[in-house]
SEZADO-379143 format. One record per residue (C-alpha): residue number from 0; residue in one letter; x, y, z. Coordinates in steps of 0.5 Angstrom, whole numbers, always signed. Each point is the difference from the previous one (the first is absolute). Layout:
nr,rest,east,north,up
NUM,A,X,Y,Z
...
end
This chain:
nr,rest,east,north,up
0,X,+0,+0,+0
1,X,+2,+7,-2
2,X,-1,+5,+6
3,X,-7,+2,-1
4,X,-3,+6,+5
5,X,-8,-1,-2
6,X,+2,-8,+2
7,X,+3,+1,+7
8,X,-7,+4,+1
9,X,-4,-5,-3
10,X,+4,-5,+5
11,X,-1,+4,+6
12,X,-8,+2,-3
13,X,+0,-8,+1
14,X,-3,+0,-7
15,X,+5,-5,-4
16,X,-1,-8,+0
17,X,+5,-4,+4
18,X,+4,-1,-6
19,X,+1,+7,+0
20,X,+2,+1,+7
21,X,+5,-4,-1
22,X,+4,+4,-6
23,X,-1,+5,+5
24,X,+2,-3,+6
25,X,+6,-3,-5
26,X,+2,+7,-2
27,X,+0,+3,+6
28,X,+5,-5,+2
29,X,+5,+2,-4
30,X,-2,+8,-2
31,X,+3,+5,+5
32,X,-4,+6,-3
33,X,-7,-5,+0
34,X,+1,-2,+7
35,X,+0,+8,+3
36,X,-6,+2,-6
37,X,-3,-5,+4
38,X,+2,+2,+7
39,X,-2,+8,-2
40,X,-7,-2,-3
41,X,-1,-4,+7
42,X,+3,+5,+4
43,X,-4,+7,-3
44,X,-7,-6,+0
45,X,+0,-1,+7
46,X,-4,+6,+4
47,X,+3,-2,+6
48,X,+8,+3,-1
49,X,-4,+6,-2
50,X,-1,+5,+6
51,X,-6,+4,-2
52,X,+0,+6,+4
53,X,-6,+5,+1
54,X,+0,+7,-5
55,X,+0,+6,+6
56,X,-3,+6,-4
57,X,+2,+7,+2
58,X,-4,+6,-1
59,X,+4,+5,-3
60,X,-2,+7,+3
61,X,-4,+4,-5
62,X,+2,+8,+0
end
């Protein structure tokens, strides 16, 4: 397998057959540049490493 961005997502969409996965999985193996696209896909879908912090408004005094 050639490395293929919209695969590793379809691999992480769970959206390939298990023959699929496993050309994945083969090349993630073997392709240090699909194993970090695959850690920072995971990473920027996980919600909990997102620290959400509430939007403070400041009235801005009208002269």
């Amino acid at each position: 397998m050639a490395c293929s961005f919209e695969k590793l997502v379809l691999y992480l969409d769970k959206q390939l057959d298990i023959d699929g996965q496993l050309e994945v999985l083969n090349h993630i193996d073997e392709c240090d540049v699909c194993q970090d696209a695959v850690y920072q896909i995971r990473r920027d879908r996980d919600s909990n490493l997102f620290i959400r912090r509430p939007y403070k408004l400041e009235k801005i005094p009208v002269d």
